[in-house]
C-alpha positions in Angstrom: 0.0 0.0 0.0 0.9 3.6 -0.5 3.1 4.5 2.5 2.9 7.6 4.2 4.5 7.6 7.7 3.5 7.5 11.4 6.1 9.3 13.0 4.9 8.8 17.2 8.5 8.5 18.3 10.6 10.9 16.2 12.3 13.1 18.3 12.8 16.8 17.3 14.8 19.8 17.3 15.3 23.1 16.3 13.1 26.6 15.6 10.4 27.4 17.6 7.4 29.3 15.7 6.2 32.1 17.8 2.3 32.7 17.9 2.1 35.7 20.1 1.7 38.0 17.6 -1.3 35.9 15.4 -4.8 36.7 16.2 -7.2 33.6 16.7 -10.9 33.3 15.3 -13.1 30.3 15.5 -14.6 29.6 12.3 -17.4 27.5 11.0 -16.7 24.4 9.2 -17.6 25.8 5.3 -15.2 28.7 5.2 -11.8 29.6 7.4 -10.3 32.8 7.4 -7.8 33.9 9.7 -7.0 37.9 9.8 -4.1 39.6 10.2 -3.4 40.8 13.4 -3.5 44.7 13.8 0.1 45.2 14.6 2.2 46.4 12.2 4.3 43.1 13.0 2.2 41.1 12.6 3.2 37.2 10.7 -0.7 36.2 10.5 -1.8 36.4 6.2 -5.5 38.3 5.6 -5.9 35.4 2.9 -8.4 33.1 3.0 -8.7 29.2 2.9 -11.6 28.4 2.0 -13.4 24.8 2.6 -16.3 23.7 0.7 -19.4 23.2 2.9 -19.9 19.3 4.7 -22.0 17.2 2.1 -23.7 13.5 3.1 -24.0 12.3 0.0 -22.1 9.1 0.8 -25.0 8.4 3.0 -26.7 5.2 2.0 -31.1 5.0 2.4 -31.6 3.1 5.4 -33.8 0.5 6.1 -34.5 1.6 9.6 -34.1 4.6 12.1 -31.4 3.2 15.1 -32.6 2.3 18.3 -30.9 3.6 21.8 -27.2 2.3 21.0 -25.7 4.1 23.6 -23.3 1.3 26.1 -23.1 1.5 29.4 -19.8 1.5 32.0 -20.4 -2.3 32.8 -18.9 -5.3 30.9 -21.3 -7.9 29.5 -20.9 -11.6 29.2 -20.5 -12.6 25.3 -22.7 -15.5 24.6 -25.8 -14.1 26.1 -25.1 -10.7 24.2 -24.5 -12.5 20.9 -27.7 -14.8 21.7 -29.6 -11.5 21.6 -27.8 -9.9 18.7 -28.9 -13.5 16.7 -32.4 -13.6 17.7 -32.8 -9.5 16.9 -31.3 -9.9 13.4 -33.5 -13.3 12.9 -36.7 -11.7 14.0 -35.6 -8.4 12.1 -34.6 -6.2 14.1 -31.6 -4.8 12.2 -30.8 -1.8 14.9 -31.2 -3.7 17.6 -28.9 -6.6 16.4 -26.7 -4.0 15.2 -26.2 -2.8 18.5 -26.1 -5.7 20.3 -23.4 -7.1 17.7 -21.4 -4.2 18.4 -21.7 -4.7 22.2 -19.5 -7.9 21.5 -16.7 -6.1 20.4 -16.7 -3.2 22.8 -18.1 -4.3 26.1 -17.0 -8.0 26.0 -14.1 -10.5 26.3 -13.7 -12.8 23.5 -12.0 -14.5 21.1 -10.4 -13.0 18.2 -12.5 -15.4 16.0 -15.5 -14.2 18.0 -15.3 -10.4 17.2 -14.2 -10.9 13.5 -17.5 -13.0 13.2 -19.7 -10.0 14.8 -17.4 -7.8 12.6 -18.9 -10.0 9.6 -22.6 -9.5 11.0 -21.8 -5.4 11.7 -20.4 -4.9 8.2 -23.9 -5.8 6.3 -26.1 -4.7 9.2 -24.6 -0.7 9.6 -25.7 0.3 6.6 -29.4 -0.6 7.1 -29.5 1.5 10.0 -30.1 5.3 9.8 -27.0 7.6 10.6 -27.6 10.6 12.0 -27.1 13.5 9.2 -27.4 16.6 11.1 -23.7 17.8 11.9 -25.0 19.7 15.0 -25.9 16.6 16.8 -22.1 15.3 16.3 -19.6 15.2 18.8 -16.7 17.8 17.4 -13.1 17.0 16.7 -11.3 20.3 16.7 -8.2 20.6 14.2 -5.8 23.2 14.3 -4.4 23.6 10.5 -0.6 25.7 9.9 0.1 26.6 6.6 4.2 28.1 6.7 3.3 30.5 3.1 7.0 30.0 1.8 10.7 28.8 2.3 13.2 30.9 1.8 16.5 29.1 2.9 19.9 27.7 1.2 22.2 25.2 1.7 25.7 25.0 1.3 27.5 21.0 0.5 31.1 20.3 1.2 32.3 21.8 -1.6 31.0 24.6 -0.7 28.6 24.7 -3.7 25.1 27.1 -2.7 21.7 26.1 -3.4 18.6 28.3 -2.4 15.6 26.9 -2.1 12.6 29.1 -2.6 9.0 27.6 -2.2 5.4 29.7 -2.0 2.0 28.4 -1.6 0.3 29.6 -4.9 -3.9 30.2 -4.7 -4.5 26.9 -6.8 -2.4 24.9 -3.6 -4.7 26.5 -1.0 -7.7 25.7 -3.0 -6.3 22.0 -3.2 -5.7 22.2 0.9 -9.4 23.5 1.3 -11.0 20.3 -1.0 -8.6 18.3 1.2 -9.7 19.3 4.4 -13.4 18.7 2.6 -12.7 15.8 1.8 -11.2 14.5 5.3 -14.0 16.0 7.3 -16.6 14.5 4.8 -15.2 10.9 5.3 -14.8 11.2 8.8 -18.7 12.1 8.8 -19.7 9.4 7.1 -17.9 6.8 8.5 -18.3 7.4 12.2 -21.9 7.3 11.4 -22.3 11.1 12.1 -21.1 10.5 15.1 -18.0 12.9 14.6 -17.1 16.0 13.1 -13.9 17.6 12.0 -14.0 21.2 12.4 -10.8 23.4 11.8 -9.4 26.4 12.6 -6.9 27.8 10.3 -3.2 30.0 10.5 -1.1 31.2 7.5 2.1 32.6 8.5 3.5 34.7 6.0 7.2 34.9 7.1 9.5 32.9 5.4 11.2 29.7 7.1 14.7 30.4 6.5 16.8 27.9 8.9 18.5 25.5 7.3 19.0 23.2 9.9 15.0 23.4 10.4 14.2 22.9 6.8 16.4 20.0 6.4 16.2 18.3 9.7 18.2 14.8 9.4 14.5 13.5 10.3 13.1 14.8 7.6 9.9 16.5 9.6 10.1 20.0 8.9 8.2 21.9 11.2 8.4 19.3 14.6 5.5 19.4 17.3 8.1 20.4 20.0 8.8 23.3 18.2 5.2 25.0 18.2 4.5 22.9 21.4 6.4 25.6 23.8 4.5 28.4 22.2 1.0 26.1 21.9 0.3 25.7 25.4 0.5 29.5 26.0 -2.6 30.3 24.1 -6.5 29.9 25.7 -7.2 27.4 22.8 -4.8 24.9 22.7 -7.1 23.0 25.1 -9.5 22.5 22.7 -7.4 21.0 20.0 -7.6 17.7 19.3 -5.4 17.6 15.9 -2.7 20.3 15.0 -2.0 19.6 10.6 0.8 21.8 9.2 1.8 22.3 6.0 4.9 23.5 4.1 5.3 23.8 0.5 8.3 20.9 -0.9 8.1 20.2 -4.4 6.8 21.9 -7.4 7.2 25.5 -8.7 10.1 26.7 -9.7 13.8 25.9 -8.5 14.8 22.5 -7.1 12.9 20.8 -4.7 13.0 20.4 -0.6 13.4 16.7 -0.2 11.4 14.7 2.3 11.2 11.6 3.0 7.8 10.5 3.1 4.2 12.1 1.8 2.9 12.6 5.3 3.6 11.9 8.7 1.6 11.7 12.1 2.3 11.5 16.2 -0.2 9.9 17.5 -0.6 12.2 20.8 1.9 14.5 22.5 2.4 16.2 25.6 3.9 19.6 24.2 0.4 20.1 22.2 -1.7 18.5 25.4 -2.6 15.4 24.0 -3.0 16.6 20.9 -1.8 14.5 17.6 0.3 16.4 15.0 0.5 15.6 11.3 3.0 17.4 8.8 2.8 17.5 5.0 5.5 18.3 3.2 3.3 19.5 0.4 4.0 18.5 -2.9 1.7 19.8 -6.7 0.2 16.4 -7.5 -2.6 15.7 -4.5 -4.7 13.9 -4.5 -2.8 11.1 -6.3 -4.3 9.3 -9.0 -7.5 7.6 -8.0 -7.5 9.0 -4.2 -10.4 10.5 -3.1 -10.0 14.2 -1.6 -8.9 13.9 1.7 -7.7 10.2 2.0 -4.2 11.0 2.1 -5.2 13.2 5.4 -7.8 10.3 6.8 -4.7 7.6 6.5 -2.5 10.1 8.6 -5.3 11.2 11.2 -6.6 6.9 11.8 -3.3 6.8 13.0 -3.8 8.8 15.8 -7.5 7.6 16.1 -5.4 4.2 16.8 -3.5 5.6 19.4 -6.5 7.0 21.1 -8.3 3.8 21.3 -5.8 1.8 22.7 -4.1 3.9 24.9 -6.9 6.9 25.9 -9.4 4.6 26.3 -7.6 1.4 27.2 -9.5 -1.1 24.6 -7.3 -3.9 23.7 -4.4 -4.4 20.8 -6.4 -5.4 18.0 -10.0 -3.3 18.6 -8.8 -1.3 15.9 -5.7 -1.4 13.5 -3.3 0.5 12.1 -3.8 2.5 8.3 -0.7 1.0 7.3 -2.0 -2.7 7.7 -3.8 -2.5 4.8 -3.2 -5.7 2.1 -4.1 -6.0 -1.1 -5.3 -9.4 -3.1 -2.4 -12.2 -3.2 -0.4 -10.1 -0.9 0.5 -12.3 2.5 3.0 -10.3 4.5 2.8 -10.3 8.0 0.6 -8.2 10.4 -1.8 -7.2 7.7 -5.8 -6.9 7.7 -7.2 -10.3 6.5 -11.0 -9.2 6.5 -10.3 -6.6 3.5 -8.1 -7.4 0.8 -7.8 -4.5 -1.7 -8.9 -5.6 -5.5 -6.4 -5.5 -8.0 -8.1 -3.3 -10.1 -8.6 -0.6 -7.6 -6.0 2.1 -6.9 -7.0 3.4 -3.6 -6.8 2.6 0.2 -9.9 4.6 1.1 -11.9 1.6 1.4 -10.0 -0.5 3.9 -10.2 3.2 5.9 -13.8 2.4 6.0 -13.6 -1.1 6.9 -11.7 0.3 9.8 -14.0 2.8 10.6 -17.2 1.1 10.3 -16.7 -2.4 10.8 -13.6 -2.0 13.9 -15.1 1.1 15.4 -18.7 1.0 16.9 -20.7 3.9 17.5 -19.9 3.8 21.0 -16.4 4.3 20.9 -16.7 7.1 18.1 -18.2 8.7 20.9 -16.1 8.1 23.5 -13.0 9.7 21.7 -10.7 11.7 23.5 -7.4 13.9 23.7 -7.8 13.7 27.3 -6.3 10.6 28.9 -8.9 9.9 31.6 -8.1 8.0 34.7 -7.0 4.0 34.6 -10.4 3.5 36.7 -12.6 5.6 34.0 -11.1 3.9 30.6 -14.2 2.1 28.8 -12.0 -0.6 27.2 -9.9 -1.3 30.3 -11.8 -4.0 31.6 -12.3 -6.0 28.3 -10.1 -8.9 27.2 -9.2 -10.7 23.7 -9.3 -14.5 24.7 -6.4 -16.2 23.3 
């Protein structure tokens, strides 16, 4: 599969980006704009990045409106909840099964072979069920997107030969950002079942990033988390962030390229952003690849983190979800992959074992549950449930 890159243990150095001179606006979801801060110093662009409004298209005609899926603290037992989730689905009671199938996996200990069967049950019996469509019923997700305008820095090899690197965001890559961001917060609609939505706030710093030694970092991530992290946690929002994405022009335009070595890259959670996960893009001219749907390349990054949560926020055990990168594709038998979705030759994108991921491994409960605040050992919802060897 395509690889991007999770990055959770790359450690940083180098610039830190000072935000005390930006002025901060909370935005609705259809259009971001951040404006430039009155000061005569100010580093904060008056240009906006605009994001087309959340559509729910994807959304399939349900057979049936859901019933009270809601879990509660307690544990179950697994063969009297899967006794009910077989009788509801024989007598046709699609939401209830639905929910009762979807108890198995996040309120009960089981087998492995146990939850992939109520996986098999939960993947033709969600989209029978209604999802909720109206976005102001949905639990929000608040991302934090950095665009760094241009870099303006050179670098000199042991021969002492100079080469400058110059790199601006043009109007046609912000426009691309805004259907990516689109795209990402559309998905992540669908998928959780309405359950979630993505809404951002936006910064475009105009001043150039001119330090070498930040620009080509021997990690290859550009702009690192504990670099904006000190300055972050100064600012009253930064306790509502749940994602931080920045973006710095790489490749394409004119002059030679800033190389990097991977498409996109995500910490799952850190401490210098408060729990917050951080993705970087090293933006290139050519997204979305061929065949990619707007916004996949972001949803890869962002499951990541999504992973992290669910296993370590809310204590759920290794294998409730899995990773984006475990995707495998028809005839292709390396180790650790996802056997209940195999990618079809013929098709050139990932998005679909996303949502096999989403909707078959997540249940609406624990879409709900999500957190960037790591609650107590006690409090964890998955911490009491067990995969049976």
């Amino acid at each position: 599969m395509k690889t991007y890159l999770n990055a959770s243990l790359i450690i940083l150095t180098g610039l830190v980006i000072s935000f005390s001179q930006l002025h901060f606006q909370s935005y609705s979801f259809s259009s971001l704009v951040l404006a430039a801060d009155e000061s005569n110093n100010s580093t904060a662009s008056n240009e906006t990045l605009t994001i087309p409004p959340l559509t729910t298209l994807s959304f399939p005609v349900a057979e049936c409106t859901s019933d009270d899926w809601a879990a509660k603290p307690e544990t179950l037992e697994y063969e009297p909840t899967k006794n009910l989730a077989i009788e509801a689905e024989t007598n046709g009671y699609i939401a209830q099964s639905l929910t009762y199938w979807e108890r198995v996996l996040d309120r009960t200990t089981c087998t492995e072979e146990q939850r992939s069967e109520a996986r098999t049950h939960i993947k033709t019996l969600r989209p029978r069920v209604q999802c909720n469509v109206d976005p102001t019923k949905a639990k929000v997700w608040n991302v934090l997107v950095i665009i760094y305008k241009e870099v303006k820095a050179e670098r000199k090899d042991q021969d002492g030969n100079v080469t400058k690197y110059h790199k601006i965001f043009t109007e046609k890559d912000l426009t691309t950002i805004g259907k990516e961001l689109a795209g990402f917060r559309d998905l992540v609609f669908a998928w959780s079942s309405g359950l979630l939505l993505l809404e951002f706030n936006t910064i475009l710093i105009n001043e150039p990033l001119t330090d070498v030694n930040l620009v080509f970092s021997e990690n290859g991530f550009p702009i690192g988390p504990r670099e904006i992290g000190k300055e972050f946690k100064k600012h009253s929002f930064a306790k509502k962030i749940d994602t931080v994405i920045a973006y710095i022009k790489c490749r394409g335009g004119d002059g030679p390229n800033l190389n990097s070595p991977f498409t996109a890259a995500m910490y799952g959670r850190l401490h210098e952003l408060n729990g917050a996960g951080y993705m970087m893009v090293p933006w290139g001219t050519n997204y979305p690849f061929k065949n990619e749907l707007w916004g996949e390349m972001e949803l890869h990054e962002w499951l990541h983190q999504i992973d992290d949560v669910v296993h370590h926020y809310l204590g759920y055990p290794p294998g409730t979800t899995r990773s984006s990168d475990d995707g495998r594709g028809v005839g292709d038998n390396r180790p650790n992959g996802e056997e209940e979705y195999k990618k079809p030759k013929d098709s050139n994108t990932w998005v679909y074992f996303y949502k096999h991921l989403m909707t078959e491994h997540l249940t609406r409960q624990i879409w709900t549950e999500l957190t960037t605040t790591e609650p107590p050992q006690s409090e964890k919802p998955g911490a009491k449930i067990k995969i049976k060897k």
